[in-house]
N, C-alpha and C positions, 0 to 999 in steps of 0.2 A: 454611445455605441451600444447597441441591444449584445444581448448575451450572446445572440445566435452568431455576432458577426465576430466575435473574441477574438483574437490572435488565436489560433490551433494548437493543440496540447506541444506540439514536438520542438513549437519556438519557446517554450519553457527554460529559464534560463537560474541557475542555483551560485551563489557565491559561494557559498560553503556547505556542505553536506549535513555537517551537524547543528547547523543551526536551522532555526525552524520559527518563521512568526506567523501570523496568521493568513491562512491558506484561502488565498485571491480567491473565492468562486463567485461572486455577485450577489446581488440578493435572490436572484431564482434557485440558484441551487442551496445555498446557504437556507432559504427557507424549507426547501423541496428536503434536505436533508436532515432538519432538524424534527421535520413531520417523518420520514422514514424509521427514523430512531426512536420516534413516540409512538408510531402505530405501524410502522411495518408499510413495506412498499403496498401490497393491497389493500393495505387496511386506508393509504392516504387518497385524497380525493385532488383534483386539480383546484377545486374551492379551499379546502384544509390550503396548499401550497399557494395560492394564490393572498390570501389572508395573511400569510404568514408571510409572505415579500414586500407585501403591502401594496399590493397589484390589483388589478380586476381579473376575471378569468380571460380575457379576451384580452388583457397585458400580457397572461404568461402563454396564452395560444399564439400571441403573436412572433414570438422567443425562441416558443417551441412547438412541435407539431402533435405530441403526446408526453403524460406520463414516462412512458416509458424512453422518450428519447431524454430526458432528462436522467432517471436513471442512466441511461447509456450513456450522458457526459460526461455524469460523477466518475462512473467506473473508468472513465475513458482517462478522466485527470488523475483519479490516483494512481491508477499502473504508472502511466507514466513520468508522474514525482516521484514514484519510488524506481522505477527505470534509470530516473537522470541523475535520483541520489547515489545509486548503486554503481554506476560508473566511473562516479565522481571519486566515491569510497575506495574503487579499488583501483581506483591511477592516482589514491593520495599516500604516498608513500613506497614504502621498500615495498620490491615486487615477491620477494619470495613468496612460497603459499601459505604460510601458515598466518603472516604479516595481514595480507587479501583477505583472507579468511575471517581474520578478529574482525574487519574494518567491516566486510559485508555483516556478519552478526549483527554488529553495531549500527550500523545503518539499517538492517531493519529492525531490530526492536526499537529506536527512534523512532523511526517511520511509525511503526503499529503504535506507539506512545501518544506521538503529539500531535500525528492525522486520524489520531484513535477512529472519528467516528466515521469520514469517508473510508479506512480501509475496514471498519468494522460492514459496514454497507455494502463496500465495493466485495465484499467474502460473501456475505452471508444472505446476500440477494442476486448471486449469481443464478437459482433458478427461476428468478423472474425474468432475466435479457432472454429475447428472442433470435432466431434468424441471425444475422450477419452479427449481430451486437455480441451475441454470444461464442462466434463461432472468435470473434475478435477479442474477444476475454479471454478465450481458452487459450488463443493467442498468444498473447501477452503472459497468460499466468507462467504457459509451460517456458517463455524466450526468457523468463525471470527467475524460474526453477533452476532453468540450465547454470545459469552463472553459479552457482550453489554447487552442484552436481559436480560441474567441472572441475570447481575446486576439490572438491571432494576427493574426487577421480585420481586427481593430480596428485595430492597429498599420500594418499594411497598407492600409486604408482611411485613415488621417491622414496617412500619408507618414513615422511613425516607423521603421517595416518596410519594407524592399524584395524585394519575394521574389515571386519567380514564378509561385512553388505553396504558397501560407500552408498547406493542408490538410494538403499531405505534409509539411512543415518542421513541424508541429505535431504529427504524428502521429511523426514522427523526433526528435523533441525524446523525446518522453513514453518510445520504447524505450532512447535512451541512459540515459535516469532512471531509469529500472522496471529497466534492465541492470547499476544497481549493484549490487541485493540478491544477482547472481550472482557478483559478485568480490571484494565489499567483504568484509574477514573482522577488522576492528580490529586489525590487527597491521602496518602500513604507516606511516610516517612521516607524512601526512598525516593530521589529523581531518577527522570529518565533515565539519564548519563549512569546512575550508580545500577539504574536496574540492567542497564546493558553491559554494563562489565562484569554482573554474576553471570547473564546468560551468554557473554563469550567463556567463560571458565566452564559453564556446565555444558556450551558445545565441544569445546576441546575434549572434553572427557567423551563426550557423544561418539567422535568418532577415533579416539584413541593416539590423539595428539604425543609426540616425544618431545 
């Protein structure tokens, strides 16, 4: 089955949110992303990516239409594993908010951990998607932001939050999280798991947790 014909990101299916093996993308993206991380979306070439899958160029034309529509599948699977981890996280468990709240922390700095390099790509090559692919990024960033926001919102509306500016403390929560895929490299004392239970205690503090 050629890459182009996959199953669709949304049939994506998670047994458990915190666990994490290695992230199904084939060999064209698996290549295409390893070259992104080496030289940067412009810097790669469809030969660099073609070489690196172990394809001919006219194997990965056949896949894909450009460059960039690969970019746009990468970003298109990460949103979305982190979309189906994040609903997972927070219908796993006591509903209250502050409960939602640890779980989604936790699920995304996993996420930014141990998909380090597609979310580190799917960030920080959002100004190469063009046209739809972008406007579909922007999409998905702000429908991923929300669940964050809401919590927020919420917590600060009951009085488990005290925070001044839930919007900004919510939008400052999601870059320290999204800010691990740029440091995290698995070779530090700390695992995932421990690094995410300081950054649920230092979100708590972020927005003034009781």
């Amino acid at each position: 089955m050629s890459v182009a014909q996959h199953p669709p990101v949304q049939d994506m299916e998670i047994a458990n949110w915190r666990d994490f093996g290695e992230a199904e993308l084939g060999p064209i993206l698996s290549g295409a992303l390893g070259c992104f991380m080496e030289n940067g979306y412009h810097g790669t070439t469809i030969r660099k990516i073609a070489d690196s899958s172990g394809l001919s160029v006219p194997g990965v034309y056949h896949h894909f239409s450009s460059k960039h529509s690969i970019l746009d599948e990468l970003d298109r699977t990460a949103m979305h594993e982190l979309w189906v981890r994040s609903q997972a996280a927070l219908d796993d468990g006591p509903r209250d908010v502050l409960s939602r709240f640890d779980r989604l922390i936790e699920c995304l700095v996993l996420f930014h951990a141990y998909r380090r390099e597609v979310a580190f790509i799917s960030f920080s090559e959002i100004r190469s998607l063009e046209g739809a692919a972008r406007l579909e990024h922007l999409s998905a960033r702000s429908r991923q932001q929300k669940l964050l926001t809401d919590l927020v919102l919420e917590g600060c509306d009951t009085g488990i939050f005290v925070n001044e500016f839930p919007r900004e403390a919510a939008r400052a929560i999601t870059n320290i999280c999204v800010g691990v895929s740029q440091w995290y490299r698995g070779t530090g004392e700390l695992t995932p798991r421990e690094i995410a239970k300081r950054y649920v205690s230092l979100c708590r503090k972020t927005v003034g947790a009781n």
